[in-house]
N, CA, C and O of each residue as an XYZ file, in Angstrom:
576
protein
N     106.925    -19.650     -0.557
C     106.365    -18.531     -1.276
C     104.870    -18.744     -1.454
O     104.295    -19.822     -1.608
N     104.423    -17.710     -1.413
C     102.558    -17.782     -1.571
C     102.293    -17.468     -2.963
O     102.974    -16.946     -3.846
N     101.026    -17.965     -2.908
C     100.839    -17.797     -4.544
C     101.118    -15.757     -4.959
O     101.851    -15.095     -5.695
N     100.292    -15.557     -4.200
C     100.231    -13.619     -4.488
C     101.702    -13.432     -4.919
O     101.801    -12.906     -6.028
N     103.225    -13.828     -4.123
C     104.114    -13.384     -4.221
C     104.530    -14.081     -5.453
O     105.391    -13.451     -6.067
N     104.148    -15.274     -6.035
C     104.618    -15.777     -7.549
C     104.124    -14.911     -8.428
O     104.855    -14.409     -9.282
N     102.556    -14.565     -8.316
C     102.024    -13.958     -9.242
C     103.222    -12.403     -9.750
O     103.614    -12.202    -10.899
N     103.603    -11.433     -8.390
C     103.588    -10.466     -8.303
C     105.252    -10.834     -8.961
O     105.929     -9.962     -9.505
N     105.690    -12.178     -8.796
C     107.332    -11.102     -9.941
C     106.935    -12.326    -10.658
O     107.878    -13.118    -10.660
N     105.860    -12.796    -11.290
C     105.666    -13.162    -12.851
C     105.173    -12.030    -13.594
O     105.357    -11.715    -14.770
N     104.505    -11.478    -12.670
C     103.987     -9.252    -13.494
C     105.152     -8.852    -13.884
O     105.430     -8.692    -15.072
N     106.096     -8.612    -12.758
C     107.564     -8.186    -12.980
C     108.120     -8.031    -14.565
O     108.179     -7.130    -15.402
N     108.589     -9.834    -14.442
C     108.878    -10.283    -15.343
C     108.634     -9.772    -16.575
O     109.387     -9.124    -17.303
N     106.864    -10.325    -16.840
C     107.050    -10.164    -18.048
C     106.598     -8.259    -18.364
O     106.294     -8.027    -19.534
N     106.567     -7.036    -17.390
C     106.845     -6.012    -17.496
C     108.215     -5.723    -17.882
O     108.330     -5.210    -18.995
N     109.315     -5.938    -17.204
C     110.490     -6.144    -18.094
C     110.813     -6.681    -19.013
O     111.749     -6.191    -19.646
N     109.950     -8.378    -19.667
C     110.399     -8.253    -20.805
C     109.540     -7.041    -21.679
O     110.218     -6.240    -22.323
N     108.386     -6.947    -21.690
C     107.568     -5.746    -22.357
C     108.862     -5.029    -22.763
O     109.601     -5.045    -23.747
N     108.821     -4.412    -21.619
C     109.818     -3.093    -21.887
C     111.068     -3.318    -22.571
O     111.281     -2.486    -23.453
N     111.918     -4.160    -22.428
C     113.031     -4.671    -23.489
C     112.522     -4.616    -24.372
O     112.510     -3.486    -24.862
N     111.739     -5.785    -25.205
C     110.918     -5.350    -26.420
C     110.560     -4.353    -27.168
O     110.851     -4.483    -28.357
N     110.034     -3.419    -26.871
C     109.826     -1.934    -27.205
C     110.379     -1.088    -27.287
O     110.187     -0.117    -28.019
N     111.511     -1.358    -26.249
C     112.801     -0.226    -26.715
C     113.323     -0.799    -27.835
O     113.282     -0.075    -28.830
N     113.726     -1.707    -27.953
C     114.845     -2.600    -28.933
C     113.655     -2.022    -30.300
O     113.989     -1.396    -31.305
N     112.827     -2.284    -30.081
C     111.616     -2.193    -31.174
C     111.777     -0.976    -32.060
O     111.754     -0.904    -33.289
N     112.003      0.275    -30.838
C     111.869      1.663    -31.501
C     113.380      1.890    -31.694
O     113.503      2.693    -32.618
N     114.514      1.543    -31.239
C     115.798      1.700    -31.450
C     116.204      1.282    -33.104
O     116.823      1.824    -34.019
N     115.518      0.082    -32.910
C     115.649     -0.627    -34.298
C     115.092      0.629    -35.325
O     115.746      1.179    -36.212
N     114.123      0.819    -35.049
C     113.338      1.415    -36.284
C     113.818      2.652    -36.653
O     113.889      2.888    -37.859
N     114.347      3.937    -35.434
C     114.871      4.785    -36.130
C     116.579      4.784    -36.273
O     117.258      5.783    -36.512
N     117.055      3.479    -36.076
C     118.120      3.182    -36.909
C     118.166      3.334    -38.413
O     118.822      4.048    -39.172
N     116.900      2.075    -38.633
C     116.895      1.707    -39.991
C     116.425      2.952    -40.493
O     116.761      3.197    -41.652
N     115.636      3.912    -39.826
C     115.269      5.016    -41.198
C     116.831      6.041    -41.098
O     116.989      6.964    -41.897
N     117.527      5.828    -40.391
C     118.508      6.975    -40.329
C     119.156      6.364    -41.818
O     119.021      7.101    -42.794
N     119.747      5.241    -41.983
C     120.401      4.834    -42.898
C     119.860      4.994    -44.455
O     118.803      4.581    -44.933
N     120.826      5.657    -45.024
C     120.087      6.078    -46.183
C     121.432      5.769    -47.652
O     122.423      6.499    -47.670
N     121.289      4.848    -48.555
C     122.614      4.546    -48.852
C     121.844      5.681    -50.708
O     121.022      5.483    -51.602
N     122.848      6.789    -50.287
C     122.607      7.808    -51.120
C     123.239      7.177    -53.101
O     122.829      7.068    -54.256
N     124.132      7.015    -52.459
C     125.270      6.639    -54.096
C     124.229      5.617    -55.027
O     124.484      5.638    -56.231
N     123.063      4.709    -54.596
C     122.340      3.418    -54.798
C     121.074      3.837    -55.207
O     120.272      3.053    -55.713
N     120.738      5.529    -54.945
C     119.682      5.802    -55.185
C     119.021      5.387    -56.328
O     119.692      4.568    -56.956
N     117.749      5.701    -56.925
C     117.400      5.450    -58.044
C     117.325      4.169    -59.005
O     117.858      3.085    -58.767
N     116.492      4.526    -60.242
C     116.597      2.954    -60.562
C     118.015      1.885    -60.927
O     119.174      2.286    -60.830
N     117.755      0.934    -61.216
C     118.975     -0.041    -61.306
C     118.945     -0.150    -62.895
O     117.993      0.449    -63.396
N     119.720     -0.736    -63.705
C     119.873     -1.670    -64.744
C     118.801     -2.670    -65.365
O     118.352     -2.817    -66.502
N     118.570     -3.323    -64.082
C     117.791     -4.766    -64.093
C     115.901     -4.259    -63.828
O     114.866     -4.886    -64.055
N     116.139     -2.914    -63.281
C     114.526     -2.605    -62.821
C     114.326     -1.440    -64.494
O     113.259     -1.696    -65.051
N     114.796     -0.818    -64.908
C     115.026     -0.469    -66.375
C     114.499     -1.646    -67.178
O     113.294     -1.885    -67.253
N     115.185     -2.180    -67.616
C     114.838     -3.632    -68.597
C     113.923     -3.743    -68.141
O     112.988     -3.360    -68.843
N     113.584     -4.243    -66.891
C     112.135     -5.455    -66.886
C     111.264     -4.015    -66.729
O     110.231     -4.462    -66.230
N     111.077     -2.722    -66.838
C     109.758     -1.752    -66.506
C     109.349     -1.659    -68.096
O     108.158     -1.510    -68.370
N     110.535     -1.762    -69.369
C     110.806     -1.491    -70.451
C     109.792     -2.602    -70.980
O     108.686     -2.421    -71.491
N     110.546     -3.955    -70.690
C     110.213     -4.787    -71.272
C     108.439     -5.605    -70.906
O     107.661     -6.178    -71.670
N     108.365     -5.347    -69.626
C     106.915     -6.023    -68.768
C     105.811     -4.707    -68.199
O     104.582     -4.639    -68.231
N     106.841     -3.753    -67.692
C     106.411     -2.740    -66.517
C     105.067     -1.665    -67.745
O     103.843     -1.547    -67.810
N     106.084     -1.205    -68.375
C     105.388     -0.017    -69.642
C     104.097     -0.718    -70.174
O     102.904     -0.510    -69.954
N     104.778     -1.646    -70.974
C     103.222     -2.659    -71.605
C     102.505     -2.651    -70.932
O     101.733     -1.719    -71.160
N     102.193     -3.307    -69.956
C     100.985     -3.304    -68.920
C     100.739     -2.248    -68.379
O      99.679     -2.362    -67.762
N     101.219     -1.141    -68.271
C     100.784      0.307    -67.508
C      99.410      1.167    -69.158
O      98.379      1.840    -69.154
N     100.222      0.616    -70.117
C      99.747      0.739    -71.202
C      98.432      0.437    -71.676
O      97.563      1.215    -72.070
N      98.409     -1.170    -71.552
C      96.970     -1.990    -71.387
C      96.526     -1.555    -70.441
O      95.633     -0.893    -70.969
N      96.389     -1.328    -69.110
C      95.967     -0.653    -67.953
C      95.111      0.037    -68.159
O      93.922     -0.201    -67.948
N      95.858      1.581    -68.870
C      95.442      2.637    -69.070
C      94.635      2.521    -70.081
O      93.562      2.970    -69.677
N      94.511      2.157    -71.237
C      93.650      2.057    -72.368
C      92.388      1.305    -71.884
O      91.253      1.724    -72.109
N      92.710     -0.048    -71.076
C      91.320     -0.696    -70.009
C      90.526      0.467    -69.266
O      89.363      0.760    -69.545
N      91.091      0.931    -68.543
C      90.730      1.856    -67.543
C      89.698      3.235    -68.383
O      88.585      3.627    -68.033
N      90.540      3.723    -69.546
C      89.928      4.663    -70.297
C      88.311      3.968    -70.638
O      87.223      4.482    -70.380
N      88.633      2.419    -71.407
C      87.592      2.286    -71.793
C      86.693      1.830    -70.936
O      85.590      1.895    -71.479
N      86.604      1.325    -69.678
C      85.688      1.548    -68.339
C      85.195      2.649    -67.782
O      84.133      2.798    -67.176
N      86.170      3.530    -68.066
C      85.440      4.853    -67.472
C      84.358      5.304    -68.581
O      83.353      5.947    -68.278
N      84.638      4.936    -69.783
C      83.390      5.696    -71.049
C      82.498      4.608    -70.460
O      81.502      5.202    -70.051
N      82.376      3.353    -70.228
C      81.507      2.240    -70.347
C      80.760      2.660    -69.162
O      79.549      2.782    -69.346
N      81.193      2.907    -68.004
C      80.780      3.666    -66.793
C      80.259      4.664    -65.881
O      79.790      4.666    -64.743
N      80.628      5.906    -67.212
C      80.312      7.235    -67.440
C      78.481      7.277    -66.901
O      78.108      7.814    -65.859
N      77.707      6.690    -67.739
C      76.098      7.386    -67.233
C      76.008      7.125    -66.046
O      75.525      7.884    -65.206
N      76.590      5.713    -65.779
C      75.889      5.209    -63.658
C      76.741      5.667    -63.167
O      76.382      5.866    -62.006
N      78.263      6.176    -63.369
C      78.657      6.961    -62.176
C      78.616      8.433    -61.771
O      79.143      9.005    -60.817
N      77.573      9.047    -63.106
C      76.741     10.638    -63.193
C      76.201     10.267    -62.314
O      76.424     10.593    -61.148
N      75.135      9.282    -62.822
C      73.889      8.939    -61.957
C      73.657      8.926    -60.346
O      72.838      9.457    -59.596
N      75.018      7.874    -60.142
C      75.546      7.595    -58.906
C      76.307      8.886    -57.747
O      76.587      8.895    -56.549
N      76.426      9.900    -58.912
C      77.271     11.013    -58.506
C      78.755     10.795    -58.061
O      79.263     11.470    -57.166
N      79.336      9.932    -58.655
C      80.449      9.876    -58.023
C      81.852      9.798    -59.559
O      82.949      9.255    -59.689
N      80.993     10.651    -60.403
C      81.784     10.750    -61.617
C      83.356     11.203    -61.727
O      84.273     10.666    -62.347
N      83.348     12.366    -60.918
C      84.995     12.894    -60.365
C      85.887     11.453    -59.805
O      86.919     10.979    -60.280
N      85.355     11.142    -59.038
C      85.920      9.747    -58.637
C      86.574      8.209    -59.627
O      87.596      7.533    -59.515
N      85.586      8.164    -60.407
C      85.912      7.380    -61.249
C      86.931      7.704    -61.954
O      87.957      7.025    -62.015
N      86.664      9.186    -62.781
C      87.670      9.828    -63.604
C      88.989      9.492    -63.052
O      89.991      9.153    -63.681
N      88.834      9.646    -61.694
C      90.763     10.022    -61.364
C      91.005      8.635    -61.207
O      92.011      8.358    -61.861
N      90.551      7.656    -60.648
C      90.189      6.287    -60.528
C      90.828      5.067    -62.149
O      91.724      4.246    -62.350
N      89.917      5.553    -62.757
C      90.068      4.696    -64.433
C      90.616      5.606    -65.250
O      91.402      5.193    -66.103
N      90.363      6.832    -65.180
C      91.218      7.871    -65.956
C      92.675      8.422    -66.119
O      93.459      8.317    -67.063
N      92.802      9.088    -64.817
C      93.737      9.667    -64.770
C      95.054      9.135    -63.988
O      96.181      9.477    -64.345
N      94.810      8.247    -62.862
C      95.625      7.196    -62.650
C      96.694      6.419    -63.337
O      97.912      6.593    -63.296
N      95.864      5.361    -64.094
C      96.718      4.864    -65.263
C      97.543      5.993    -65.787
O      98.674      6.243    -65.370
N      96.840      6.755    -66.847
C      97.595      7.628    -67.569
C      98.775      8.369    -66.677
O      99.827      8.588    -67.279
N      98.709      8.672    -65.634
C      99.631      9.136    -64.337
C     100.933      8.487    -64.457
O     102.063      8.943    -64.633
N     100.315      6.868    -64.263
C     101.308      5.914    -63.905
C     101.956      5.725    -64.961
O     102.644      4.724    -64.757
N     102.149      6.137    -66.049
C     102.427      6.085    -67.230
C     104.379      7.106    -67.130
O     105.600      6.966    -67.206
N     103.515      7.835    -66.963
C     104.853      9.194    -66.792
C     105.969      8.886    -66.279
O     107.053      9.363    -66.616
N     105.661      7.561    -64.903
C     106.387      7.429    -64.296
C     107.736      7.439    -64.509
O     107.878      6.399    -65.152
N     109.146      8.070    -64.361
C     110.588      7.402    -64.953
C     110.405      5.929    -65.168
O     109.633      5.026    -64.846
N     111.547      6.141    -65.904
C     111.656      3.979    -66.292
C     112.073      3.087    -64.861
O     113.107      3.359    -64.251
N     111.553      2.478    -64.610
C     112.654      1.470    -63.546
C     112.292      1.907    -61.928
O     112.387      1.105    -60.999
N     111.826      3.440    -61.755
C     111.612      4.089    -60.551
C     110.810      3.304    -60.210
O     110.304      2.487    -60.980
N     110.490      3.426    -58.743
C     109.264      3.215    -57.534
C     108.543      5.139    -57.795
O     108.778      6.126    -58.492
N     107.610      4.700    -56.717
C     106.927      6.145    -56.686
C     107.446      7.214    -55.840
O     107.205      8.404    -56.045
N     108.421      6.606    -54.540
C     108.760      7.295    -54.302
C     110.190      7.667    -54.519
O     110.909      8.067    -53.603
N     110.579      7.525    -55.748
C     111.839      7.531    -56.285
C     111.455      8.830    -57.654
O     112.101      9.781    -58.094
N     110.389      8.378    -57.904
C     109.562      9.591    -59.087
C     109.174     10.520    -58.519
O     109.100     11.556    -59.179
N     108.792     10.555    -57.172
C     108.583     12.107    -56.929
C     109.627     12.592    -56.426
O     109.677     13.813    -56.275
N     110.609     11.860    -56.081
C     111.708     12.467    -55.534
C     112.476     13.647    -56.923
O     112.716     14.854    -56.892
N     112.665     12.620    -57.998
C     113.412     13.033    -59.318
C     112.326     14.404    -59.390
O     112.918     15.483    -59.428
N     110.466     14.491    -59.417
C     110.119     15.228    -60.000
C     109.788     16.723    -59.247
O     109.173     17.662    -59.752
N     110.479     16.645    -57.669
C     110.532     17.053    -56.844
C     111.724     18.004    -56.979
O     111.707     19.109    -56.438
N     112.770     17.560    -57.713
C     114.161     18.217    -58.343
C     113.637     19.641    -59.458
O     114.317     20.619    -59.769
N     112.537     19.385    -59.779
C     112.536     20.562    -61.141
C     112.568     21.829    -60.800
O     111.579     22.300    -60.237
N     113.302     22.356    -60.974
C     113.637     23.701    -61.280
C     112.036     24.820    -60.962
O     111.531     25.200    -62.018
N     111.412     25.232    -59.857
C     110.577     26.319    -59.932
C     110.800     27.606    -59.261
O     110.907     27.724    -58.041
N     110.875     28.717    -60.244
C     111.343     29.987    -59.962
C     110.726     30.474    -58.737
O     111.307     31.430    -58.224
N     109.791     30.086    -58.209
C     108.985     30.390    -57.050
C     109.148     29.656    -56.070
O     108.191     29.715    -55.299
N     109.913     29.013    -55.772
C     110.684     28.314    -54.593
C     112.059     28.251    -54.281
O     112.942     27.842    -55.035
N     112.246     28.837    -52.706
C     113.649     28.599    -52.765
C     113.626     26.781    -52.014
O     112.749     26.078    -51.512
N     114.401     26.694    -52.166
C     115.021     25.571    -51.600
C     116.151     25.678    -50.903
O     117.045     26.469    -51.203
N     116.184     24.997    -50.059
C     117.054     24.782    -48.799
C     117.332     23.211    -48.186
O     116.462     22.634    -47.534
N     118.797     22.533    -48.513
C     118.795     21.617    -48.338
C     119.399     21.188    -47.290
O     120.598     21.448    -47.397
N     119.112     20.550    -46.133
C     119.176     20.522    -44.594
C     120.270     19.516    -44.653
O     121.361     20.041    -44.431
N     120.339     17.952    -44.933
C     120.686     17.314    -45.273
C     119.918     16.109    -46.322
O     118.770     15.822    -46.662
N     120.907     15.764    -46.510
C     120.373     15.380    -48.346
C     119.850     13.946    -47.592
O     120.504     13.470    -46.664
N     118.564     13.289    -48.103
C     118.022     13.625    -49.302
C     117.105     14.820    -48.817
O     116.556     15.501    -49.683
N     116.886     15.148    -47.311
C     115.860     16.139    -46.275
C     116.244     17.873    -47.179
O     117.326     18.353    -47.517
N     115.072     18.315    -47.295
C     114.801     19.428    -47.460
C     113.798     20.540    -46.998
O     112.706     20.146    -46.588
N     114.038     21.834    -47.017
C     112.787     22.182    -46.880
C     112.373     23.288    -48.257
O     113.160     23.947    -48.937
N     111.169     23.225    -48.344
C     110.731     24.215    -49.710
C     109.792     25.253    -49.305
O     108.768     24.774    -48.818
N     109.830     26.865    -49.368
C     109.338     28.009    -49.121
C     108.664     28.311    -50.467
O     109.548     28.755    -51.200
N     107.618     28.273    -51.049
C     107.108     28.892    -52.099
C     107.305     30.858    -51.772
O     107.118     31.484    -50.729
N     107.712     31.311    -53.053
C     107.949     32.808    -52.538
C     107.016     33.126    -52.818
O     107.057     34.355    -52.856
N     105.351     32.509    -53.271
C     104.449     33.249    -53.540
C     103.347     33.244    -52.157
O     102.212     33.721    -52.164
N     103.896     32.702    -51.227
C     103.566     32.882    -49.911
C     103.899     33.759    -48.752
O     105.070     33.902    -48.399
N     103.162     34.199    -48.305
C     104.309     35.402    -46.964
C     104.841     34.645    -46.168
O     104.168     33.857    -45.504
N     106.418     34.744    -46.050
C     106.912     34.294    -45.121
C     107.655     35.136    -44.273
O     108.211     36.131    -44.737
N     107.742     34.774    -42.798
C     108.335     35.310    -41.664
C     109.396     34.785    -41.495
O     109.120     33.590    -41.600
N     110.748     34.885    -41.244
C     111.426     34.503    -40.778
C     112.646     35.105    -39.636
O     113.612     35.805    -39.939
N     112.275     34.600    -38.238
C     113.045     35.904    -37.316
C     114.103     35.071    -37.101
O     114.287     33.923    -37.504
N     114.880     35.887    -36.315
C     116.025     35.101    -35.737
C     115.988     34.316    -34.446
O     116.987     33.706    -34.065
């Protein structure tokens, strides 16, 4: 064998492994998002207690820090022009994170706050947890 012909199925090679790799890669991945263990949703017991007991307090101190940085901060970030920024930043953030349900992640809180009841939307649920939402204060088309 000549060198050219080693080279040319060591390309091979590792082109096939490539390609194994990457399929397995993307197979994997929209496996794992298909799986969705519905009954488990939401917070636990154990994420309750410790948000109660560790999580709240510190969202608390946070927010009261944050408030008082943003007053302490207020003239240089006029100055700086970037006052809106800060606000939502040291302001409104914290206080945000505050609201959160007990025990939730964030995307477990917008899911719950995603549930509320608005007379101006229908809802249509495709499969759960997938939806879609039509505000009726929008024109919508819908043909067949």
């Amino acid at each position: 064998m000549t060198a050219y012909s080693l080279l040319a199925a060591k390309r091979r090679i590792i082109i096939a492994i490539t390609s194994i790799v990457l399929t397995t890669a993307m197979v994997h991945t929209a496996s794992a998002a298909i799986e969705i263990d519905e009954t488990d949703f939401g917070p636990s017991y154990e994420t309750m207690v410790v948000d109660t007991v560790v999580g709240k307090p510190l969202q608390l101190v946070a927010a009261v820090a944050g408030t008082a940085a943003y007053i302490v901060s207020l003239p240089f970030s006029v100055i700086g022009g970037n006052a809106d920024q800060a606000q939502r930043k040291l302001f409104v953030e914290p206080w945000d994170a505050m609201s959160r349900c007990l025990g939730c992640t964030v995307a477990e809180d917008n899911y719950y706050k995603s549930q509320v009841v608005d007379d101006n939307i229908v809802r249509i649920v495709v499969d759960q947890p997938s939806e879609i939402l039509i505000n009726t204060n929008d024109y919508v088309v819908v043909t067949p």
